[in-house]
Backbone as numpy.savetxt, mean C-alpha at the origin, in Angstrom:
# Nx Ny Nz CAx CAy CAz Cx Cy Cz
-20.00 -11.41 -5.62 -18.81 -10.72 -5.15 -18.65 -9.45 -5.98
-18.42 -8.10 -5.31 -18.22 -7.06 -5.84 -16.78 -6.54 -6.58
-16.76 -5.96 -7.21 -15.70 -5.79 -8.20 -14.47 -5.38 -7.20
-14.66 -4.74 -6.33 -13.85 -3.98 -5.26 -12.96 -5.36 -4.37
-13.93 -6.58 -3.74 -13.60 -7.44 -3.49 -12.71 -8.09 -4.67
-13.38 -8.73 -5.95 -12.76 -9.18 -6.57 -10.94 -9.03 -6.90
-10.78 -7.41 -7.16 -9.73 -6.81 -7.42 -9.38 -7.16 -5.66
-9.56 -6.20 -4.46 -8.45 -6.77 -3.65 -8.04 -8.39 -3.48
-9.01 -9.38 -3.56 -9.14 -10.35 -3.75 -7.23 -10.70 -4.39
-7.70 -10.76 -5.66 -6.47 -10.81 -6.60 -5.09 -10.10 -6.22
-5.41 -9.04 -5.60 -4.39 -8.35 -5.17 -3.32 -8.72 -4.15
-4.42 -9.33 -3.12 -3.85 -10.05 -1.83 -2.97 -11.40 -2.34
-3.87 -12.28 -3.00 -3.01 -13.27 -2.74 -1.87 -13.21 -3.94
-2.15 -12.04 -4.91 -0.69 -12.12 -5.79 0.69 -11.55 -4.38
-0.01 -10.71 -3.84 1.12 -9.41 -2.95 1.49 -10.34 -2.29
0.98 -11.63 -1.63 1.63 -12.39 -0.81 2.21 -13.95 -1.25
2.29 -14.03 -2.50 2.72 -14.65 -3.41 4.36 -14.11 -3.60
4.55 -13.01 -3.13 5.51 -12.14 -3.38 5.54 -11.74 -4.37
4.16 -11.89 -5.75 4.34 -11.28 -7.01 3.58 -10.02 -7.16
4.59 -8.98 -7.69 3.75 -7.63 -7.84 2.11 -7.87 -8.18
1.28 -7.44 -7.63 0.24 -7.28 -7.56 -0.69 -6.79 -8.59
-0.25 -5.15 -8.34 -1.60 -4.50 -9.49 -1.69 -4.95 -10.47
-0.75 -5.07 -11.40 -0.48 -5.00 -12.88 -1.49 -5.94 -13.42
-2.02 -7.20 -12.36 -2.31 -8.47 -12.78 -3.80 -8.53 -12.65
-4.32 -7.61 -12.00 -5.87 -7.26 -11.76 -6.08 -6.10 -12.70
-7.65 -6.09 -12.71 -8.41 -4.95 -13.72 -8.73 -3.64 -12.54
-7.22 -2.95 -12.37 -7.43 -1.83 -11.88 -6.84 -0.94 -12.91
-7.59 0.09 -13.21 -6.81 0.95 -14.03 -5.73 1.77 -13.18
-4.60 2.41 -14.38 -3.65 2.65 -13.47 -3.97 4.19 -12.80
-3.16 4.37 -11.79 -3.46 5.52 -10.32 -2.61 6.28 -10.77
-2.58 7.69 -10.51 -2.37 9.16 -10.89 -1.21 8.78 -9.74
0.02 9.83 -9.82 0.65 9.63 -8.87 0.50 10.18 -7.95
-0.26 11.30 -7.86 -0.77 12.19 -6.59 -2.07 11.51 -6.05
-2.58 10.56 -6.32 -3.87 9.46 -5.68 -2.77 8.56 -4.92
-1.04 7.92 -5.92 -0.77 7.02 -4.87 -0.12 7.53 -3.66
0.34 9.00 -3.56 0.84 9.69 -2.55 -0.06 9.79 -1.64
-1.10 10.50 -2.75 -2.16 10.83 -1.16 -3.04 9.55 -0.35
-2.99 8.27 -1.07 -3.17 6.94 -0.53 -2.51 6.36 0.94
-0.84 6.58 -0.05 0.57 6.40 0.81 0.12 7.58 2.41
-0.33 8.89 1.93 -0.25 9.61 3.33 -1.49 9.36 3.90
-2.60 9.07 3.43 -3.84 8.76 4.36 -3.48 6.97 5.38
-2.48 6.04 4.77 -2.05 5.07 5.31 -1.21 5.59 6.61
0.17 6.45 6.06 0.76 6.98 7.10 0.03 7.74 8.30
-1.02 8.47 7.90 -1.78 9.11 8.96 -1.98 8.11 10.28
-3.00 7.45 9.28 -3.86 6.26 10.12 -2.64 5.58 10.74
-1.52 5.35 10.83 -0.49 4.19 11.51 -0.03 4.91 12.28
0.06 4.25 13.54 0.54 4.77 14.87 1.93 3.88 15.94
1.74 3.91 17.05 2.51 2.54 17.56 1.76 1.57 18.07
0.31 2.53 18.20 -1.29 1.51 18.54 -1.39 0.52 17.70
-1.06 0.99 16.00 -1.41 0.07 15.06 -2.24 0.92 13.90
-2.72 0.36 12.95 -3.28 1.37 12.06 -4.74 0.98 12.51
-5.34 2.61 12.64 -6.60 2.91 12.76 -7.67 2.89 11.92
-8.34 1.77 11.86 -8.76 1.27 10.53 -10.38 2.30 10.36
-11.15 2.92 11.74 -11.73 3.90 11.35 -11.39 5.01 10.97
-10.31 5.33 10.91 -9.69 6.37 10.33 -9.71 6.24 9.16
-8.78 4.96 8.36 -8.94 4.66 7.09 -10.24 4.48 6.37
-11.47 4.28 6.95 -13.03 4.28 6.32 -13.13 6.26 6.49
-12.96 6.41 7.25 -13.42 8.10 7.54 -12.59 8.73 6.13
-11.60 8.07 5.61 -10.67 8.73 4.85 -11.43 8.26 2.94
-12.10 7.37 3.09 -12.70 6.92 2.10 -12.02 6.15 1.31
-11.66 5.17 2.35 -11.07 3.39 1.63 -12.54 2.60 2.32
-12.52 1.64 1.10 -13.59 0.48 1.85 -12.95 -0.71 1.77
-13.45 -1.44 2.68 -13.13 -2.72 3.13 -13.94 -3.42 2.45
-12.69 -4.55 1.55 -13.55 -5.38 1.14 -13.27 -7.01 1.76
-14.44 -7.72 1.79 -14.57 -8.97 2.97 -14.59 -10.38 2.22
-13.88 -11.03 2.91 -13.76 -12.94 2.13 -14.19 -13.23 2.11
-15.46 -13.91 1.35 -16.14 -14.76 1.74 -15.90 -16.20 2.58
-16.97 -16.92 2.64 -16.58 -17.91 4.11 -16.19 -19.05 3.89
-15.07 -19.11 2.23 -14.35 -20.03 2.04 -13.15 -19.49 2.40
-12.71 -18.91 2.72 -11.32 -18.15 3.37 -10.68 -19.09 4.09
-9.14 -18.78 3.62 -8.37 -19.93 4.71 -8.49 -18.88 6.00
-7.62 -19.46 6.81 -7.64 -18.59 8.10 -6.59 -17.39 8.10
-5.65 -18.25 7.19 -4.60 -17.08 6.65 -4.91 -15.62 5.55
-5.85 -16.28 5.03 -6.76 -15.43 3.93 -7.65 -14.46 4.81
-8.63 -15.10 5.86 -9.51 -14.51 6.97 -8.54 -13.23 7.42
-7.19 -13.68 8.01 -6.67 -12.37 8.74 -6.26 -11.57 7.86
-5.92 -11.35 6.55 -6.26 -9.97 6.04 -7.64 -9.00 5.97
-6.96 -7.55 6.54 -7.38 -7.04 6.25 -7.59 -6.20 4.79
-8.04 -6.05 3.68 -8.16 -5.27 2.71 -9.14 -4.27 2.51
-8.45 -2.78 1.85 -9.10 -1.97 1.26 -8.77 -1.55 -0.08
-10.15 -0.28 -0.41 -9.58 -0.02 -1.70 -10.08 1.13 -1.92
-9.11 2.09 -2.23 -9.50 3.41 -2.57 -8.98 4.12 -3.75
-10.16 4.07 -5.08 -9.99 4.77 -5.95 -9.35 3.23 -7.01
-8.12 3.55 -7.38 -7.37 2.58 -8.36 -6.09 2.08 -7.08
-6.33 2.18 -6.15 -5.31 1.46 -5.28 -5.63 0.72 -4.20
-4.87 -0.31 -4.17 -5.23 -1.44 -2.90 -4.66 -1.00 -1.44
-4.63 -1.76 -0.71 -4.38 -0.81 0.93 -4.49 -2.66 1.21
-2.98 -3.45 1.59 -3.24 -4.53 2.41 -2.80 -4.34 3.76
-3.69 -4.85 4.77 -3.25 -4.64 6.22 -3.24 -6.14 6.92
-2.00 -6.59 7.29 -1.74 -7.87 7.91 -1.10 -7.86 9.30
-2.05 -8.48 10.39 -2.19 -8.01 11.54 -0.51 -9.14 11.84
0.23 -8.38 12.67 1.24 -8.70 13.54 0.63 -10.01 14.47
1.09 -11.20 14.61 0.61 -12.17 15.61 1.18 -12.45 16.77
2.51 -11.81 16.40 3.26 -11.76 18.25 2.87 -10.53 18.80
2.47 -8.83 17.97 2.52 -7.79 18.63 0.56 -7.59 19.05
0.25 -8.20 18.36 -1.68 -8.46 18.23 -1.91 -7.17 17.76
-1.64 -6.82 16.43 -2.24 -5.56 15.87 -1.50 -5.13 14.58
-1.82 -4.30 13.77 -1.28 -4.41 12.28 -0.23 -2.93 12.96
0.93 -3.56 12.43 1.85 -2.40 12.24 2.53 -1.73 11.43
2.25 -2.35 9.94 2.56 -1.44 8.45 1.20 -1.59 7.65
1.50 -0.95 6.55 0.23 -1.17 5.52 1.55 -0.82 3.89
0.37 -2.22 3.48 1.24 -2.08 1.78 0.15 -2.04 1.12
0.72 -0.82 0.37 -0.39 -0.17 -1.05 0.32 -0.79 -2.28
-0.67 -0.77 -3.28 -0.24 -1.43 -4.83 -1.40 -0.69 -5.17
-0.51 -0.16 -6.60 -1.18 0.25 -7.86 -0.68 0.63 -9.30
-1.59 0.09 -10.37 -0.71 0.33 -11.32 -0.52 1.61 -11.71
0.74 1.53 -12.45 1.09 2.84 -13.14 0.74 3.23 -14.65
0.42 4.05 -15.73 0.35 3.90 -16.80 1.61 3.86 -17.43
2.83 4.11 -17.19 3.77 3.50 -17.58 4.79 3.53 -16.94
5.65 2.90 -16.79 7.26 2.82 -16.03 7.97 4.19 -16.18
7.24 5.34 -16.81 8.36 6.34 -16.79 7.21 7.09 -15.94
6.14 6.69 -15.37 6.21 8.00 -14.13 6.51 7.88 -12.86
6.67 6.15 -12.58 7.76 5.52 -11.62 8.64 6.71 -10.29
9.05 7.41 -11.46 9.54 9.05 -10.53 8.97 9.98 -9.96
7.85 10.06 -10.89 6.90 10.81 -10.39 5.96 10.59 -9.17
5.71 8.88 -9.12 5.03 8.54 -7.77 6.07 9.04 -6.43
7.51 8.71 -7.12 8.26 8.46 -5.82 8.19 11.02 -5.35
8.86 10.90 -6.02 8.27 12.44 -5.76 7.30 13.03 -5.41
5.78 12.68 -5.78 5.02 13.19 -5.56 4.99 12.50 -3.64
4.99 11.57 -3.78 4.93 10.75 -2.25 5.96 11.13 -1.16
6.95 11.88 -1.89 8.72 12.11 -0.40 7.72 13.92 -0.47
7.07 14.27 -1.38 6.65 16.08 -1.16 5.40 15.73 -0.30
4.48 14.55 -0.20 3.23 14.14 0.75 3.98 13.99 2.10
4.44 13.19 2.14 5.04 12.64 3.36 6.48 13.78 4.32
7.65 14.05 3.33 8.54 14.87 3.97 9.72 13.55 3.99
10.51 14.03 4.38 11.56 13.12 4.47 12.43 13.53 3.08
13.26 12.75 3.10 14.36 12.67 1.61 14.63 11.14 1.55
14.51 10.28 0.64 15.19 9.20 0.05 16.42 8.70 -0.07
16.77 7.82 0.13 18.46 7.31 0.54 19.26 7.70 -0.25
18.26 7.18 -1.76 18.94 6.97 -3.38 17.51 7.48 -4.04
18.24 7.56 -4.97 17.18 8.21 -6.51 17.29 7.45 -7.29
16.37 7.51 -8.39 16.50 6.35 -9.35 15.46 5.66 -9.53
15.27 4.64 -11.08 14.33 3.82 -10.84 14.08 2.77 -10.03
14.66 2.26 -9.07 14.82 1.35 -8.24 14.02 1.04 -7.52
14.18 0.61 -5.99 13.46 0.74 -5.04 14.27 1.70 -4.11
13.06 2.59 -3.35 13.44 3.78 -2.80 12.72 3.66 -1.04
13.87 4.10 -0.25 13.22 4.12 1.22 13.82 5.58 1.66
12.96 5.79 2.66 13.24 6.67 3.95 12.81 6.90 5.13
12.97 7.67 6.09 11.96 8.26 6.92 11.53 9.56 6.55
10.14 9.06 7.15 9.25 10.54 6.81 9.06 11.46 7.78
8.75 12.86 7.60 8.71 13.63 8.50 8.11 13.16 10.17
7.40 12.57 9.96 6.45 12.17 11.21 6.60 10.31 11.55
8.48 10.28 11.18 8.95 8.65 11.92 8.48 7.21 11.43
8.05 7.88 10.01 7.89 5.81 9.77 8.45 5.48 8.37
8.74 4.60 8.15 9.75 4.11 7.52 8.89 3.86 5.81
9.35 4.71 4.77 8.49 4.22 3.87 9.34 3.43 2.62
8.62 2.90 1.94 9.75 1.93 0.74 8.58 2.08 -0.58
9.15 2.58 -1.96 8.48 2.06 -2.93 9.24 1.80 -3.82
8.44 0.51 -4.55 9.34 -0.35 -5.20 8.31 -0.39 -6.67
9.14 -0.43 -7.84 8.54 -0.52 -9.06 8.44 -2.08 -8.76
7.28 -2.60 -9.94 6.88 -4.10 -10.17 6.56 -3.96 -11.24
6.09 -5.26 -11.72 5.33 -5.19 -12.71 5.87 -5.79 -14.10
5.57 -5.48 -15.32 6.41 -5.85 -16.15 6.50 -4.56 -17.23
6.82 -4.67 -18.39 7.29 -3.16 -19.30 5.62 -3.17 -19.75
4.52 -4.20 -19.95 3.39 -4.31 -20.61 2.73 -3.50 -19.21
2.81 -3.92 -18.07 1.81 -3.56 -16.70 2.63 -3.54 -15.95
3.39 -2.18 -15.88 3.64 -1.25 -15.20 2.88 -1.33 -13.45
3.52 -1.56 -12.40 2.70 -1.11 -11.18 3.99 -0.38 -10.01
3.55 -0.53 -9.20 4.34 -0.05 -7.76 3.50 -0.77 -6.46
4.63 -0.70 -5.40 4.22 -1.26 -4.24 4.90 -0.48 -3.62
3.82 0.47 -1.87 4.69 0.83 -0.93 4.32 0.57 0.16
5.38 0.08 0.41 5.82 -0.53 2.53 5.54 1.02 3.49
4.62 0.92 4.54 5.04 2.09 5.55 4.64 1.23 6.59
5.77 1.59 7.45 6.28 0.97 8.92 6.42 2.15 9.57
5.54 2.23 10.86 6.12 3.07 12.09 6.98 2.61 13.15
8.29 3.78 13.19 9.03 3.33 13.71 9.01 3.69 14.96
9.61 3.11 16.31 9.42 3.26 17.57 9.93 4.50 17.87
9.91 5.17 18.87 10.29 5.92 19.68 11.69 6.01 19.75
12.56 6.69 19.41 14.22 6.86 19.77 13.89 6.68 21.74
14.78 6.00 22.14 14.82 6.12 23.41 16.48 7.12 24.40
């Protein structure tokens, strides 16, 4: 198993553990302009089709694959990984197709926390509800719903961000 697997590996089933993720794998931590420009190559690729997962290889994330002890729940993730950040994609089972993608990566410390969220609302567009160290949402210029949330602990520092496309105003 390749290191790439290994790390999303770890990544997945902490993120769906509901426990922050990066901090807990051997990823070193991500620049905040890698997790923006991560965050906007995700937003690109997501549509109301679903996210375009050749898009995301054309963009230079790789997919890494379960081996064939996988539960079935384990099987339907999709994972990538580009650079020092994870990319999980979990396909919708009533809509039959993935309709957000959550990135994780660590930070080198809790005080650039701001800096991801900034560098990512100047990638994307939009403005943020609230400021602060918290967790932060909005819409982005081009309609989908983004959220990043500090994790981690004061030793391993990480972040996690939600992007959801949102429907069509009717």
């Amino acid at each position: 198993m390749n290191r790439y697997v290994k790390r999303a590996l770890a990544a997945a089933a902490l993120t769906l553990c509901g426990v922050a993720s990066a901090q807990s794998i051997d990823l070193a931590p991500a620049e905040p302009a890698a997790i923006a420009a991560a965050t906007l190559s995700c937003s690109a690729a997501l549509s109301a089709a679903g996210v375009d997962e050749k898009r995301l290889t054309a963009d230079g994330w790789r997919r890494a694959y379960l081996g064939a002890g996988a539960t079935p729940a384990q099987a339907s993730l999709r994972i990538y990984v580009r650079g020092d950040v994870v990319l999980l994609l979990t396909p919708n089972p009533i809509k039959g197709l993935v309709d957000d993608c959550y990135l994780t990566a660590r930070l080198a410390s809790a005080e650039i926390y701001p800096s991801v969220v900034a560098a990512t609302q100047a990638r994307l567009g939009g403005k943020p509800a609230k400021e602060g160290a918290g967790p932060v949402s909005w819409t982005s210029a081009d309609r989908k719903t983004v959220q990043i949330m500090p994790t981690g602990d004061p030793s391993a520092p990480a972040v996690k961000v939600t992007v959801v496309n949102l429907p069509k105003e009717k």
